[in-house]
N, C-alpha and C positions, 0 to 999 in steps of 0.2 A: 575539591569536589569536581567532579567530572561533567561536562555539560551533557541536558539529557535530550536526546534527539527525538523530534515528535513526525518526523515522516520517515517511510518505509516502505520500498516496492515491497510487491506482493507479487509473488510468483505461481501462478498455478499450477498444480502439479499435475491435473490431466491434460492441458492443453498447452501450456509454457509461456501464456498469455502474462505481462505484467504491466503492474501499474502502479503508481506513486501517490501513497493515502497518508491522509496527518491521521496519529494514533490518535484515541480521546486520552485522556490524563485519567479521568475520574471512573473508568469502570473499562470491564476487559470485553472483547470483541469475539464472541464464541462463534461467530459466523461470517460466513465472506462469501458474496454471488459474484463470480467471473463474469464482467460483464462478455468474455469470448463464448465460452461454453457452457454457460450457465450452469457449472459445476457450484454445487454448494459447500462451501469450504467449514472444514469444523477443524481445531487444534488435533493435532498426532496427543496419544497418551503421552501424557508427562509433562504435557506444555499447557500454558495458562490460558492460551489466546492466539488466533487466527495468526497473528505480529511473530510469539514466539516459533510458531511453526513453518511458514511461510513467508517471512519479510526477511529484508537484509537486514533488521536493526528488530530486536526486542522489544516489548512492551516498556513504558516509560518505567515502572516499579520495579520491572525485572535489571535495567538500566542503571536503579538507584542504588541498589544491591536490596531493596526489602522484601524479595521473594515474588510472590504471585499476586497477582491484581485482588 
């Protein structure tokens, strides 16, 4: 079994600002305030969570293989 990684820059994609956040385990992240630009971050279509759209690392579930938070 793969170990599941619980931190993840976050990159922003208006500003390029990043930062290094521990995922939560227990429920998905549909929002993310840049603290640079105070862009409000929401998941691109198709992705579950702020993590799977903007982080170097997936959401812990999506990591597990059991899909979407």
């Amino acid at each position: 079994m793969t170990e599941v990684m619980l931190k993840s820059t976050i990159t922003c994609p208006n500003c390029g600002h990043q930062k290094e956040e521990e995922m939560p385990t227990d429920s998905c992240q549909f929002f993310y305030d840049c603290q640079s630009c105070g862009d409000v971050l929401r998941p691109n279509e198709g992705d579950c969570c702020v993590y799977c759209s903007f982080g170097t690392k997936p959401c812990p579930p999506v990591q597990k293989g059991s899909g979407c938070c």
